[in-house]
N, C-alpha and C positions, 0 to 999 in steps of 0.2 A: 656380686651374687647372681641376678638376675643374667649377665651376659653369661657366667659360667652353667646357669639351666639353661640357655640356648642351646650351644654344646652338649647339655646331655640329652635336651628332650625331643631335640630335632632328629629324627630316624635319618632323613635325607641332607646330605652334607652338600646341597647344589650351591653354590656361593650367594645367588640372588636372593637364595630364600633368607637364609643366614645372614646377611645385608640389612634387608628389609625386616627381620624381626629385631635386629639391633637395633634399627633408627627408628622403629615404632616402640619396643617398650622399655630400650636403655636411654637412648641420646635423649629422652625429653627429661628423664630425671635428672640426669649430669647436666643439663641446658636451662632447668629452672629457674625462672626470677634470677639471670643471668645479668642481667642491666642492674639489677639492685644490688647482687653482690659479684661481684667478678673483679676476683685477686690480682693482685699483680706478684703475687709471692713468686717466686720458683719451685717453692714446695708444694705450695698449694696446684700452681698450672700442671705441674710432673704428676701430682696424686689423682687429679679429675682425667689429664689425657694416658696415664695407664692404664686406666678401665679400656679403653678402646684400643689401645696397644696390644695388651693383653689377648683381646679379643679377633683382631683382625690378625697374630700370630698363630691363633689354632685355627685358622681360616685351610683349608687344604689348597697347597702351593704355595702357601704363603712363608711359610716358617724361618728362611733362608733370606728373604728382604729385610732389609730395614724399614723403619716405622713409615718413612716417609714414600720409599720408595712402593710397600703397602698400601699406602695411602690414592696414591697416583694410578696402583692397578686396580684398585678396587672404585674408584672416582669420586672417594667422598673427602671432604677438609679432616684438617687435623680442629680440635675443639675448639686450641683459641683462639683459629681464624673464625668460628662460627661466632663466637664470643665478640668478638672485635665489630663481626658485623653486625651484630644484634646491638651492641651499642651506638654503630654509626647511623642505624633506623631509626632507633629511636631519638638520636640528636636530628636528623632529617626533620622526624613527626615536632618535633622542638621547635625548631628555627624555624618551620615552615606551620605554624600552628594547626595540623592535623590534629592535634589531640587540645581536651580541655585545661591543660596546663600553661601556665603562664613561664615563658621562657626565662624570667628575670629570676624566679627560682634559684635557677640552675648557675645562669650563666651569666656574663655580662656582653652586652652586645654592641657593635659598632659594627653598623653596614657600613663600609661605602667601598667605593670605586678607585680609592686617591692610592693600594697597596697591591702589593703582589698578591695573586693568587685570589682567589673567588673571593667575594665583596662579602661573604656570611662568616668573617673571623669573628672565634671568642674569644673571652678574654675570662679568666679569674684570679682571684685574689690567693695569696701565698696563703700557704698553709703553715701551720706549726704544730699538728700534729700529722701523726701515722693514721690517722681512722679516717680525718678528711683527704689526704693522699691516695689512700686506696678508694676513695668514695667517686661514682661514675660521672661529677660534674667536672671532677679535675683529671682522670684519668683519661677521657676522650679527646679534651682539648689540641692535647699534640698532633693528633691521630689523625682529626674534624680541618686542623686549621691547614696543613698539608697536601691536602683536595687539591686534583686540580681541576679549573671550570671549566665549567659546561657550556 
């Protein structure tokens, strides 16, 4: 709704302006409390990144690319790389106690030295259901422990 009043209410079709009013007052809604719920569905990733599909298609020049290739001339991510990275921040602020959260929450921890790949792997326990599956302690894990060091 909100990208489609861009389009209308914007008199001047310059790309930057049209840009810049998207990542100020679409992308923070589609982005919200992103860490707390961020689907793995297909359905769910397809319905949030068609909003900005959508959008960067009535983009003038644009109409004739595809999403990605859009994506590239315009210089902004597709959602759920921003998604992904909003999650690997806040496992960062996690494991590195920036925030007043206790990491043992989340995650199960084993520094060391003795495995491949950065010495901050996680670890968590199977799940059996779908709610803890999609929930952002188990979903980042793959994502976190594939790092490579610094």
């Amino acid at each position: 709704m909100r990208a489609n009043l861009i389009h209308k209410c914007f008199y001047s079709k310059d790309v930057s302006s049209l840009l810049s009013a998207f990542t100020t007052y679409v992308r923070p809604i589609l982005e919200y409390c992103c860490v707390v719920w961020n689907s793995l569905l297909v359905k769910d990733i397809n319905a949030l990144e068609a909003v900005q599909r959508r959008f960067t298609k009535r983009i003038p020049g644009m109409k004739n690319l595809t999403y990605y290739q859009r994506l590239r001339a315009l210089g902004i991510e597709s959602l759920e790389l921003r998604r992904l990275h909003a999650d690997l921040l806040f496992t960062y602020k996690l494991v590195f106690v920036l925030l007043d959260v206790d990491v043992s929450e989340f995650f199960t921890t084993q520094f060391s030295n003795e495995r491949r790949g950065h010495r901050y792997k996680l670890y968590v326990s199977t799940c059996k259901s779908s709610v803890r599956y999609n929930c952002f302690s188990h979903s980042v894990i793959r994502v976190w422990n594939i790092l490579p060091d610094c």
